[in-house]
C-alpha positions as CSV (number, residue, x, y, z in Angstrom):
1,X,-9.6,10.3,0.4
2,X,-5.8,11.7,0.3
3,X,-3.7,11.6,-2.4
4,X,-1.2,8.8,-2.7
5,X,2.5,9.7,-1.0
6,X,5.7,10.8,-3.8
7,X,8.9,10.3,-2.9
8,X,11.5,10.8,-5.2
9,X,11.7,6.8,-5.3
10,X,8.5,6.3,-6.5
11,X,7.5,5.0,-9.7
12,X,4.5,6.3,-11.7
13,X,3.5,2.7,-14.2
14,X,1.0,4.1,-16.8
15,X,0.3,1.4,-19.1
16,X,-1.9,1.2,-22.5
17,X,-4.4,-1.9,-22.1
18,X,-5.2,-1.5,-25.8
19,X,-1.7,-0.7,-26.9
20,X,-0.2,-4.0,-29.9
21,X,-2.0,-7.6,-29.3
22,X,-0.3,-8.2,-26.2
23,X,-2.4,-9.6,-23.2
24,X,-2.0,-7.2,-20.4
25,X,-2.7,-9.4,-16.9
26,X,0.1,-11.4,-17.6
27,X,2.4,-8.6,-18.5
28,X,1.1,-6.5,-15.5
29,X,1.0,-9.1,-12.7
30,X,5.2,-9.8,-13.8
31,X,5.9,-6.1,-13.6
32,X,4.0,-5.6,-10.6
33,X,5.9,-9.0,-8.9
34,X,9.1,-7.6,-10.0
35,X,9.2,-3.9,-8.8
36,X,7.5,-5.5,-5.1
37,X,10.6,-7.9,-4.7
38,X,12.8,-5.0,-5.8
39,X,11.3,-3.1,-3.2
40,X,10.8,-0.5,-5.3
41,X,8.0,1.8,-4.5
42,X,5.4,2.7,-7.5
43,X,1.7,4.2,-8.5
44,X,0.2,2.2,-11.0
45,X,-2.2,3.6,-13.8
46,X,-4.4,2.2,-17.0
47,X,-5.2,4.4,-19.4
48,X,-9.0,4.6,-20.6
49,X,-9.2,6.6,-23.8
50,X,-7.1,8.7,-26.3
51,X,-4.8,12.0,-24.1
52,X,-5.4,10.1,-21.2
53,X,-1.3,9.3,-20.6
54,X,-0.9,13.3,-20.9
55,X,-3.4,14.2,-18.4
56,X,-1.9,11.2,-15.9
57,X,1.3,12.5,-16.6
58,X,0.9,16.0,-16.1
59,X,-1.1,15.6,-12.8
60,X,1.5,13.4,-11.5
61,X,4.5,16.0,-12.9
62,X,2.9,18.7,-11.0
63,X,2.8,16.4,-7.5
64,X,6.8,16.0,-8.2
65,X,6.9,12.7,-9.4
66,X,10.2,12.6,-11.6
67,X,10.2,8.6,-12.3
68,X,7.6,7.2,-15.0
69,X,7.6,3.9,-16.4
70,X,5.6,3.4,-19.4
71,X,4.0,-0.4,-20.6
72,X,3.0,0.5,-24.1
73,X,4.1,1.5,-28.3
74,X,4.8,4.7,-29.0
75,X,2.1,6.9,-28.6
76,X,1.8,5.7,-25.2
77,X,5.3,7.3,-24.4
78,X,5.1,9.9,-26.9
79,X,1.4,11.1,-24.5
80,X,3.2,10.6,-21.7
81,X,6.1,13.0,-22.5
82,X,3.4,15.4,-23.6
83,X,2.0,15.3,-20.3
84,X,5.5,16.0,-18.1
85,X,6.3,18.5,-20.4
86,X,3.1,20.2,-20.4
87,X,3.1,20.3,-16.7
88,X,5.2,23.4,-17.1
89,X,7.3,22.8,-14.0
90,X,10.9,23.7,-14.9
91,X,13.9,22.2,-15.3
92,X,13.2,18.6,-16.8
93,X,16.7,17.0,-17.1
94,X,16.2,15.0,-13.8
95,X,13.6,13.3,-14.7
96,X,13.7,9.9,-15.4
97,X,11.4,7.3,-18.6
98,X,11.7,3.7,-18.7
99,X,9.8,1.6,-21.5
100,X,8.6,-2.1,-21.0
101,X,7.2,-2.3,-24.9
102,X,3.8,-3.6,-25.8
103,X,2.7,-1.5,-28.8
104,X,2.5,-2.6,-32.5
105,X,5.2,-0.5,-33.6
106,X,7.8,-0.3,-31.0
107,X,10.1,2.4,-33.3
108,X,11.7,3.7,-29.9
109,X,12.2,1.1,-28.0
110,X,13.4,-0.8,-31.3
111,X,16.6,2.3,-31.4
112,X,17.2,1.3,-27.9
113,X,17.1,-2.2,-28.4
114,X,14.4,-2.7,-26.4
115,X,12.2,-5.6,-27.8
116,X,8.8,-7.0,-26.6
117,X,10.4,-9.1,-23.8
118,X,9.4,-8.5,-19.8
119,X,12.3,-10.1,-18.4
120,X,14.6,-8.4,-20.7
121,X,13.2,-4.8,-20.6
122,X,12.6,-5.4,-16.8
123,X,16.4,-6.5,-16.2
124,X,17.8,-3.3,-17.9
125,X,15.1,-1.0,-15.8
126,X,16.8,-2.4,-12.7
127,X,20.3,-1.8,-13.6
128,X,19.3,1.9,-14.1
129,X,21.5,3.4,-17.0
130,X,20.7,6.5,-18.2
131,X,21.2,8.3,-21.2
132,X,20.2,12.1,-21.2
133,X,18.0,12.3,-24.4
134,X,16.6,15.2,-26.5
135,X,13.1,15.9,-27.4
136,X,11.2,17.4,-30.2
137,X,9.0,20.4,-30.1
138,X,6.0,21.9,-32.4
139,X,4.5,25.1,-31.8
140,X,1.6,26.2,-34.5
141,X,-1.5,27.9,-34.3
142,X,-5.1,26.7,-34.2
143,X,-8.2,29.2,-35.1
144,X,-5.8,32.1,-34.0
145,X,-5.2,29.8,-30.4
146,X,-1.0,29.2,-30.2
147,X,-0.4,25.2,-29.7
148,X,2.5,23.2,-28.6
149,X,2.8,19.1,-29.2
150,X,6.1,17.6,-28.3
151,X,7.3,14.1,-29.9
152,X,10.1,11.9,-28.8
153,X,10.9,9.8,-31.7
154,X,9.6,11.4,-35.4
155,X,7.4,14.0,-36.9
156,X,6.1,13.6,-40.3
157,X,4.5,16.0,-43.2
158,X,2.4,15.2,-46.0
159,X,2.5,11.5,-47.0
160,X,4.3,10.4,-44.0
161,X,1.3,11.7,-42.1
162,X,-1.4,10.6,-44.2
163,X,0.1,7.1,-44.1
164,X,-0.5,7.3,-40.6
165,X,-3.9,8.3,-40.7
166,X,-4.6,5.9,-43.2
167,X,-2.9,3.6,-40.8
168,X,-5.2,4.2,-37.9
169,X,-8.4,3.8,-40.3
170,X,-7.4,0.4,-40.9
171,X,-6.5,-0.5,-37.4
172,X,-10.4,-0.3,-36.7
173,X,-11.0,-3.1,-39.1
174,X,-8.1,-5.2,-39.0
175,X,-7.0,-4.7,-35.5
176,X,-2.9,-3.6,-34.9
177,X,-0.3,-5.8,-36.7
178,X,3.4,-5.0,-37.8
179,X,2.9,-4.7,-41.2
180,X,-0.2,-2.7,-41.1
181,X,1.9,1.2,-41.8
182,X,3.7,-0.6,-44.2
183,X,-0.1,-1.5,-46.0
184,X,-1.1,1.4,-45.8
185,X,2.0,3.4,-47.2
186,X,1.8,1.6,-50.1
187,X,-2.2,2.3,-50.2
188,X,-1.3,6.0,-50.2
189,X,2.0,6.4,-52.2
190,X,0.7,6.1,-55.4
191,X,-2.6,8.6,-55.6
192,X,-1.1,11.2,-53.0
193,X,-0.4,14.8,-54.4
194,X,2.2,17.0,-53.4
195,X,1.8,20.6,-51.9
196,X,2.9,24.2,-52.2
197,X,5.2,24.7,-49.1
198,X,7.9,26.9,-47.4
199,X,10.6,25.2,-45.3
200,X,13.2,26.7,-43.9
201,X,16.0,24.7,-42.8
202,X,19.3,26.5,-41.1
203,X,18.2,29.7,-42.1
204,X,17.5,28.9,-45.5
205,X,13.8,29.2,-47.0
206,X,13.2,26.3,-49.8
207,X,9.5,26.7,-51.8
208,X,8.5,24.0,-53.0
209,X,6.3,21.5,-53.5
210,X,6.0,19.2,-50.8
211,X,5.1,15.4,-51.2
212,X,6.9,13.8,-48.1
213,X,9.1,15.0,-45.1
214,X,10.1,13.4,-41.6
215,X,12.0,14.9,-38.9
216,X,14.1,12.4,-36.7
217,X,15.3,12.3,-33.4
218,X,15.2,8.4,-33.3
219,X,15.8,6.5,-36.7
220,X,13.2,4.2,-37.0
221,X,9.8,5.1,-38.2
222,X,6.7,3.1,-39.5
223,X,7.6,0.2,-37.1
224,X,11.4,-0.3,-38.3
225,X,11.4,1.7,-41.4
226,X,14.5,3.6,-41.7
227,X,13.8,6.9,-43.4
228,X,17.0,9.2,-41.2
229,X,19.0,6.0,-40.7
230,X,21.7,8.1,-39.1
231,X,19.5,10.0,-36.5
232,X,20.5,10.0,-33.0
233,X,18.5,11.2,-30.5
234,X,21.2,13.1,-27.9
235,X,23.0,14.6,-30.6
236,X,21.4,18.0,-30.5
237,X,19.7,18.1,-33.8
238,X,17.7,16.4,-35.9
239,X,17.7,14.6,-39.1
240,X,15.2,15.3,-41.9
241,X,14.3,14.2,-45.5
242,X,12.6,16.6,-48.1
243,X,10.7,14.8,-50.6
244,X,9.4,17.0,-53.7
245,X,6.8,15.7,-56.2
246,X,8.3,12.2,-57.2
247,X,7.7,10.9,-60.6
248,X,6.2,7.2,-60.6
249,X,9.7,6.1,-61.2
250,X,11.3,7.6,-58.4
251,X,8.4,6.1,-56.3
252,X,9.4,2.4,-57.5
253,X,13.1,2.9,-57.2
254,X,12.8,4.3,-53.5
255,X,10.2,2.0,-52.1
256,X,12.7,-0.4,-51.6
257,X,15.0,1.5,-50.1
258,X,13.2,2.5,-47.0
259,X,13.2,-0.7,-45.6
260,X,17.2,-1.3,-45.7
261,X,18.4,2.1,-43.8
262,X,19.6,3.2,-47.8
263,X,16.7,5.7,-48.8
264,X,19.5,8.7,-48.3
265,X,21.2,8.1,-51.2
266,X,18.1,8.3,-53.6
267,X,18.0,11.1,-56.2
268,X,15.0,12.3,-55.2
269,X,15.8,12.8,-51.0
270,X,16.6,15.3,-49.9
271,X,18.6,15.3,-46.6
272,X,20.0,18.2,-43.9
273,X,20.5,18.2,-40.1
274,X,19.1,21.1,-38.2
275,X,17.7,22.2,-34.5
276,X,15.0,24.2,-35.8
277,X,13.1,23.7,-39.3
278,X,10.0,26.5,-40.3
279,X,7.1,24.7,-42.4
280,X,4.3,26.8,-43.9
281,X,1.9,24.9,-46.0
282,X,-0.7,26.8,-49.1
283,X,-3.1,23.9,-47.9
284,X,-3.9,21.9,-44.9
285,X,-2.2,18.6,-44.8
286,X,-1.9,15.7,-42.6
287,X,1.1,15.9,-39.6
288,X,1.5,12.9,-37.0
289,X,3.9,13.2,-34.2
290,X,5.0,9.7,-32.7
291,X,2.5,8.1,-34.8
292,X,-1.1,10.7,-33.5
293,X,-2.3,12.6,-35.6
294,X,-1.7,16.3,-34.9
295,X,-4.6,18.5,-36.6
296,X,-3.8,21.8,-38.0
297,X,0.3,21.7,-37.4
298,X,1.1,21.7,-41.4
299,X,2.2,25.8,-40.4
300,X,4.9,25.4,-37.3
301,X,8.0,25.6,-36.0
302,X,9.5,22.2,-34.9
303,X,12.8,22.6,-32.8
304,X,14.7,20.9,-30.5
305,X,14.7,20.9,-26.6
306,X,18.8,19.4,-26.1
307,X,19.7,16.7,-23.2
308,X,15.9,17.5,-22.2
309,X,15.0,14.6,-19.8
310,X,16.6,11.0,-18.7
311,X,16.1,7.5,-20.4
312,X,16.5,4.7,-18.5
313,X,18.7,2.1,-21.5
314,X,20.4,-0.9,-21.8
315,X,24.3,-0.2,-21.0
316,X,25.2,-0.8,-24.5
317,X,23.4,1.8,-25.5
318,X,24.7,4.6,-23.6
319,X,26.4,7.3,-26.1
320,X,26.7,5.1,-29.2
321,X,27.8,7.8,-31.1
Protein backbone atom coordinates (compact mmCIF):
# COMPACT_ATOMS: atom_id res chain seq x y z
CA UNK A 1 0.00 0.00 0.00
CA UNK A 2 1.61 3.65 -0.81
CA UNK A 3 2.02 6.24 1.42
CA UNK A 4 -0.61 8.92 1.64
CA UNK A 5 0.29 12.20 -0.91
CA UNK A 6 1.96 15.71 1.06
CA UNK A 7 1.56 18.72 -0.38
CA UNK A 8 2.45 21.64 1.29
CA UNK A 9 -1.40 22.25 1.83
CA UNK A 10 -1.98 19.33 3.69
CA UNK A 11 -2.87 19.09 7.19
CA UNK A 12 -1.47 16.43 9.58
CA UNK A 13 -4.66 16.12 12.63
CA UNK A 14 -3.10 14.12 15.43
CA UNK A 15 -5.44 14.02 18.21
CA UNK A 16 -5.29 12.58 21.94
CA UNK A 17 -8.58 10.31 22.40
CA UNK A 18 -7.73 10.17 26.13
CA UNK A 19 -6.53 13.74 26.39
CA UNK A 20 -9.27 16.04 29.46
CA UNK A 21 -12.99 14.47 29.66
CA UNK A 22 -13.95 15.59 26.49
CA UNK A 23 -15.87 13.04 24.12
CA UNK A 24 -13.87 12.75 20.98
CA UNK A 25 -16.63 11.58 18.07
CA UNK A 26 -18.35 14.64 18.45
CA UNK A 27 -15.29 16.80 18.52
CA UNK A 28 -13.72 14.86 15.57
CA UNK A 29 -16.66 14.46 13.22
CA UNK A 30 -17.01 18.76 13.49
CA UNK A 31 -13.31 19.19 12.76
CA UNK A 32 -13.37 16.70 10.06
CA UNK A 33 -16.89 18.52 8.57
CA UNK A 34 -15.12 21.75 8.77
CA UNK A 35 -11.61 21.28 7.17
CA UNK A 36 -13.81 19.13 4.08
CA UNK A 37 -16.12 22.24 3.42
CA UNK A 38 -13.02 24.32 3.63
CA UNK A 39 -11.54 22.28 1.13
CA UNK A 40 -8.67 21.95 2.95
CA UNK A 41 -6.71 18.84 2.49
CA UNK A 42 -5.56 16.81 5.73
CA UNK A 43 -4.17 13.20 7.25
CA UNK A 44 -5.83 12.34 10.23
CA UNK A 45 -4.18 10.43 13.23
CA UNK A 46 -5.23 9.02 16.98
CA UNK A 47 -2.71 8.51 19.16
CA UNK A 48 -2.61 4.99 21.00
CA UNK A 49 -0.20 5.22 23.94
CA UNK A 50 2.32 7.55 25.66
CA UNK A 51 5.42 9.09 22.66
CA UNK A 52 3.09 8.17 20.27
CA UNK A 53 2.49 12.10 18.95
CA UNK A 54 6.48 12.21 18.63
CA UNK A 55 6.91 9.25 16.59
CA UNK A 56 3.70 10.53 14.23
CA UNK A 57 5.25 13.65 14.16
CA UNK A 58 8.60 12.91 13.29
CA UNK A 59 7.55 10.34 10.51
CA UNK A 60 5.37 12.78 9.02
CA UNK A 61 8.28 15.79 9.46
CA UNK A 62 10.64 13.69 7.53
CA UNK A 63 7.82 13.12 4.46
CA UNK A 64 7.83 17.21 4.46
CA UNK A 65 4.69 17.74 5.98
CA UNK A 66 5.06 21.48 7.55
CA UNK A 67 1.22 21.94 8.73
CA UNK A 68 0.12 19.97 12.07
CA UNK A 69 -2.99 20.52 13.80
CA UNK A 70 -3.15 19.12 17.21
CA UNK A 71 -6.82 18.08 19.21
CA UNK A 72 -5.52 17.71 22.62
CA UNK A 73 -3.83 19.41 26.35
CA UNK A 74 -0.51 20.01 26.51
CA UNK A 75 1.40 17.11 26.40
CA UNK A 76 -0.23 16.28 23.33
CA UNK A 77 1.37 19.41 21.58
CA UNK A 78 4.35 19.49 23.71
CA UNK A 79 4.94 15.31 22.03
CA UNK A 80 4.14 16.56 18.93
CA UNK A 81 6.87 19.37 18.88
CA UNK A 82 9.22 16.76 20.15
CA UNK A 83 8.56 14.76 17.21
CA UNK A 84 9.11 17.73 14.36
CA UNK A 85 11.98 18.71 16.10
CA UNK A 86 13.43 15.44 16.49
CA UNK A 87 12.99 14.78 12.86
CA UNK A 88 16.27 16.69 12.48
CA UNK A 89 15.31 18.18 9.08
CA UNK A 90 16.58 21.84 9.16
CA UNK A 91 15.36 24.91 9.16
CA UNK A 92 11.90 24.84 11.21
CA UNK A 93 10.64 28.45 11.08
CA UNK A 94 8.11 27.56 8.21
CA UNK A 95 6.47 25.28 9.76
CA UNK A 96 3.18 25.82 10.86
CA UNK A 97 0.98 24.30 14.83
CA UNK A 98 -2.63 25.01 15.31
CA UNK A 99 -4.38 23.80 18.65
CA UNK A 100 -8.16 22.82 18.87
CA UNK A 101 -7.91 22.21 22.99
CA UNK A 102 -9.25 19.15 24.66
CA UNK A 103 -6.79 18.46 27.54
CA UNK A 104 -7.38 19.06 31.34
CA UNK A 105 -4.96 21.74 31.61
CA UNK A 106 -4.96 23.75 28.55
CA UNK A 107 -1.92 26.21 30.00
CA UNK A 108 -0.98 27.05 26.18
CA UNK A 109 -3.78 27.34 24.61
CA UNK A 110 -5.17 29.31 27.76
CA UNK A 111 -1.88 32.17 26.86
CA UNK A 112 -3.38 32.28 23.43
CA UNK A 113 -6.78 32.51 24.44
CA UNK A 114 -7.63 29.56 23.06
CA UNK A 115 -10.49 27.88 25.21
CA UNK A 116 -12.22 24.43 24.96
CA UNK A 117 -14.61 25.69 22.16
CA UNK A 118 -14.57 23.95 18.36
CA UNK A 119 -16.28 26.69 16.68
CA UNK A 120 -14.12 29.18 18.20
CA UNK A 121 -10.61 27.44 17.94
CA UNK A 122 -11.81 26.26 14.46
CA UNK A 123 -12.72 29.97 13.28
CA UNK A 124 -9.26 31.34 14.25
CA UNK A 125 -7.48 28.13 12.42
CA UNK A 126 -9.18 29.33 9.28
CA UNK A 127 -8.30 32.92 9.34
CA UNK A 128 -4.62 31.71 9.58
CA UNK A 129 -2.62 34.30 11.76
CA UNK A 130 0.60 33.43 12.64
CA UNK A 131 2.89 34.33 15.26
CA UNK A 132 6.59 32.99 14.99
CA UNK A 133 7.08 31.46 18.46
CA UNK A 134 10.18 30.23 20.45
CA UNK A 135 10.81 26.94 21.87
CA UNK A 136 12.58 25.41 24.81
CA UNK A 137 15.40 23.00 24.77
CA UNK A 138 17.02 20.43 27.41
CA UNK A 139 19.96 18.57 26.63
CA UNK A 140 21.36 16.14 29.67
CA UNK A 141 22.81 12.95 29.92
CA UNK A 142 21.36 9.45 30.64
CA UNK A 143 23.82 6.38 31.79
CA UNK A 144 26.65 8.30 29.90
CA UNK A 145 23.89 8.43 26.57
CA UNK A 146 23.54 12.52 25.65
CA UNK A 147 19.48 13.31 25.56
CA UNK A 148 17.59 16.12 24.24
CA UNK A 149 13.64 16.92 25.22
CA UNK A 150 12.18 20.14 23.95
CA UNK A 151 9.06 21.89 25.66
CA UNK A 152 6.86 24.57 24.35
CA UNK A 153 5.22 26.09 27.33
CA UNK A 154 7.32 25.32 30.97
CA UNK A 155 9.92 23.22 32.51
CA UNK A 156 9.92 22.69 36.09
CA UNK A 157 12.61 21.46 38.89
CA UNK A 158 12.10 19.94 42.18
CA UNK A 159 8.60 20.55 43.61
CA UNK A 160 7.22 21.84 40.45
CA UNK A 161 8.07 18.41 39.04
CA UNK A 162 7.10 16.23 41.72
CA UNK A 163 3.73 18.01 41.80
CA UNK A 164 3.45 16.74 38.54
CA UNK A 165 4.22 13.35 39.15
CA UNK A 166 2.16 13.32 42.01
CA UNK A 167 -0.32 14.76 39.59
CA UNK A 168 -0.30 11.89 37.21
CA UNK A 169 -0.52 9.23 40.24
CA UNK A 170 -3.82 10.60 41.05
CA UNK A 171 -5.08 10.91 37.52
CA UNK A 172 -5.25 6.99 37.62
CA UNK A 173 -7.71 7.04 40.45
CA UNK A 174 -9.57 10.06 39.99
CA UNK A 175 -9.51 10.42 36.37
CA UNK A 176 -8.36 14.28 34.86
CA UNK A 177 -10.11 17.36 36.38
CA UNK A 178 -8.97 21.11 36.64
CA UNK A 179 -8.23 21.17 40.01
CA UNK A 180 -6.41 18.03 40.25
CA UNK A 181 -2.33 19.80 39.95
CA UNK A 182 -3.65 22.22 42.22
CA UNK A 183 -4.47 18.92 44.82
CA UNK A 184 -1.70 17.63 44.38
CA UNK A 185 0.63 20.73 44.97
CA UNK A 186 -0.73 21.20 48.02
CA UNK A 187 -0.22 17.32 48.83
CA UNK A 188 3.40 17.86 48.16
CA UNK A 189 4.34 21.48 49.43
CA UNK A 190 4.39 20.79 52.79
CA UNK A 191 6.72 17.33 53.29
CA UNK A 192 8.93 18.10 50.14
CA UNK A 193 12.78 18.84 50.94
CA UNK A 194 15.00 20.93 49.15
CA UNK A 195 18.29 19.98 47.37
CA UNK A 196 21.90 20.80 46.89
CA UNK A 197 22.16 22.52 43.41
CA UNK A 198 24.26 24.62 40.97
CA UNK A 199 22.37 26.98 38.59
CA UNK A 200 23.82 29.13 36.52
CA UNK A 201 21.84 31.88 35.15
CA UNK A 202 23.53 34.68 32.67
CA UNK A 203 26.80 33.46 33.39
CA UNK A 204 26.49 33.46 37.01
CA UNK A 205 26.80 30.09 39.11
CA UNK A 206 24.28 30.31 42.30
CA UNK A 207 24.70 27.03 44.93
CA UNK A 208 22.21 26.46 46.63
CA UNK A 209 19.62 24.64 47.90
CA UNK A 210 16.97 24.01 45.58
CA UNK A 211 13.26 23.48 46.62
CA UNK A 212 11.32 24.86 43.48
CA UNK A 213 12.21 26.38 40.05
CA UNK A 214 10.17 26.87 36.64
CA UNK A 215 11.40 28.04 33.45
CA UNK A 216 8.71 29.92 31.22
CA UNK A 217 8.21 30.52 27.73
CA UNK A 218 4.29 30.65 28.21
CA UNK A 219 2.98 32.09 31.62
CA UNK A 220 0.58 29.75 32.70
CA UNK A 221 1.46 26.61 34.39
CA UNK A 222 -0.46 23.95 36.52
CA UNK A 223 -3.65 24.64 34.47
CA UNK A 224 -3.78 28.64 34.95
CA UNK A 225 -1.32 29.01 37.65
CA UNK A 226 0.70 31.96 37.08
CA UNK A 227 4.17 31.35 38.47
CA UNK A 228 6.31 33.86 35.47
CA UNK A 229 3.23 35.95 34.92
CA UNK A 230 5.24 38.17 32.62
CA UNK A 231 6.58 35.39 30.24
CA UNK A 232 6.16 35.73 26.68
CA UNK A 233 6.88 33.21 24.43
CA UNK A 234 8.51 35.13 21.16
CA UNK A 235 10.46 37.31 23.21
CA UNK A 236 13.80 35.41 22.98
CA UNK A 237 14.20 34.36 26.51
CA UNK A 238 12.78 32.97 29.20
CA UNK A 239 11.46 33.69 32.51
CA UNK A 240 12.35 31.67 35.65
CA UNK A 241 11.79 31.59 39.51
CA UNK A 242 14.38 30.22 42.01
CA UNK A 243 12.85 28.98 45.03
CA UNK A 244 15.43 28.03 48.04
CA UNK A 245 14.30 26.16 51.18
CA UNK A 246 11.14 28.00 52.26
CA UNK A 247 10.24 28.18 55.92
CA UNK A 248 6.53 27.03 56.61
CA UNK A 249 5.78 30.65 56.74
CA UNK A 250 6.94 31.59 53.46
CA UNK A 251 4.91 28.49 52.15
CA UNK A 252 1.52 29.99 53.61
CA UNK A 253 2.22 33.46 52.51
CA UNK A 254 2.99 32.47 48.88
CA UNK A 255 0.37 29.83 48.23
CA UNK A 256 -1.88 32.38 47.59
CA UNK A 257 -0.11 34.13 45.44
CA UNK A 258 0.38 31.71 42.64
CA UNK A 259 -3.01 31.80 41.72
CA UNK A 260 -3.42 35.75 41.13
CA UNK A 261 -0.25 36.34 38.59
CA UNK A 262 1.55 38.13 42.08
CA UNK A 263 4.00 35.27 43.28
CA UNK A 264 7.05 37.60 41.86
CA UNK A 265 6.91 39.94 44.50
CA UNK A 266 7.29 37.28 47.41
CA UNK A 267 10.43 37.48 49.51
CA UNK A 268 11.25 34.20 49.00
CA UNK A 269 11.22 34.22 44.74
CA UNK A 270 13.62 34.58 43.20
CA UNK A 271 13.28 35.89 39.53
CA UNK A 272 15.84 36.52 36.28
CA UNK A 273 15.24 36.37 32.50
CA UNK A 274 17.77 34.34 30.61
CA UNK A 275 18.27 32.21 27.11
CA UNK A 276 20.28 29.62 28.63
CA UNK A 277 20.15 28.45 32.43
CA UNK A 278 22.90 25.36 33.71
CA UNK A 279 21.32 23.09 36.52
CA UNK A 280 23.46 20.49 38.22
CA UNK A 281 21.71 18.70 41.00
CA UNK A 282 23.85 16.53 44.25
CA UNK A 283 20.67 14.20 43.97
CA UNK A 284 18.24 13.01 41.41
CA UNK A 285 15.09 14.97 41.44
CA UNK A 286 11.88 15.05 39.65
CA UNK A 287 11.87 17.41 36.14
CA UNK A 288 8.54 17.60 33.87
CA UNK A 289 8.53 19.42 30.61
CA UNK A 290 4.98 20.49 29.45
CA UNK A 291 3.50 18.52 32.18
CA UNK A 292 5.66 14.62 31.27
CA UNK A 293 7.87 13.66 33.28
CA UNK A 294 11.40 13.76 32.06
CA UNK A 295 13.67 11.09 33.91
CA UNK A 296 17.15 11.86 34.75
CA UNK A 297 17.23 15.80 33.37
CA UNK A 298 17.79 17.32 37.07
CA UNK A 299 21.82 17.85 35.42
CA UNK A 300 21.12 19.91 31.86
CA UNK A 301 21.27 22.69 30.06
CA UNK A 302 17.89 24.27 29.06
CA UNK A 303 18.19 27.11 26.33
CA UNK A 304 16.29 28.64 23.91
CA UNK A 305 15.65 27.94 20.16
CA UNK A 306 14.40 31.98 19.03
CA UNK A 307 11.38 32.50 16.46
CA UNK A 308 11.74 28.56 16.06
CA UNK A 309 8.54 27.50 14.34
CA UNK A 310 4.88 29.19 13.34
CA UNK A 311 1.67 29.26 15.58
CA UNK A 312 -1.39 29.50 14.00
CA UNK A 313 -3.41 32.44 16.81
CA UNK A 314 -6.18 34.46 17.20
CA UNK A 315 -5.40 38.01 15.54
CA UNK A 316 -5.44 39.61 18.83
CA UNK A 317 -2.82 37.83 19.86
CA UNK A 318 -0.27 38.55 17.43
CA UNK A 319 2.83 40.40 19.16
CA UNK A 320 1.14 41.44 22.41
CA UNK A 321 4.11 42.64 23.70
Amino acid sequence: MSEEIITDNHWLVITNPKAGIRKLPKQREFIIHTLNQAGIPFIYKETEYSGHAIEIAKHYTRRGCVNFLVLGGDGSISEVINGIFAANTGDTSGIRIALIPRGTGNDWGRFWKLRKNDKKSMSVFLQNNVQLIDIGKIDYVVDGVPDTRFFINSVGFGLDGEVTNLTHRLKKYTGSFSFLYTIALLAAVFRYKSTDADITINRIKHSLKLFTMNIANGCFSGGGIRQNPSALPYDGVFDMIVVEKPTFKDIITALPLIFNGKITKHPVIKSYRTDVIGVKCSESIQVEADGIIVPGAHNCTVSILTDAIRMIVPKSELSRS
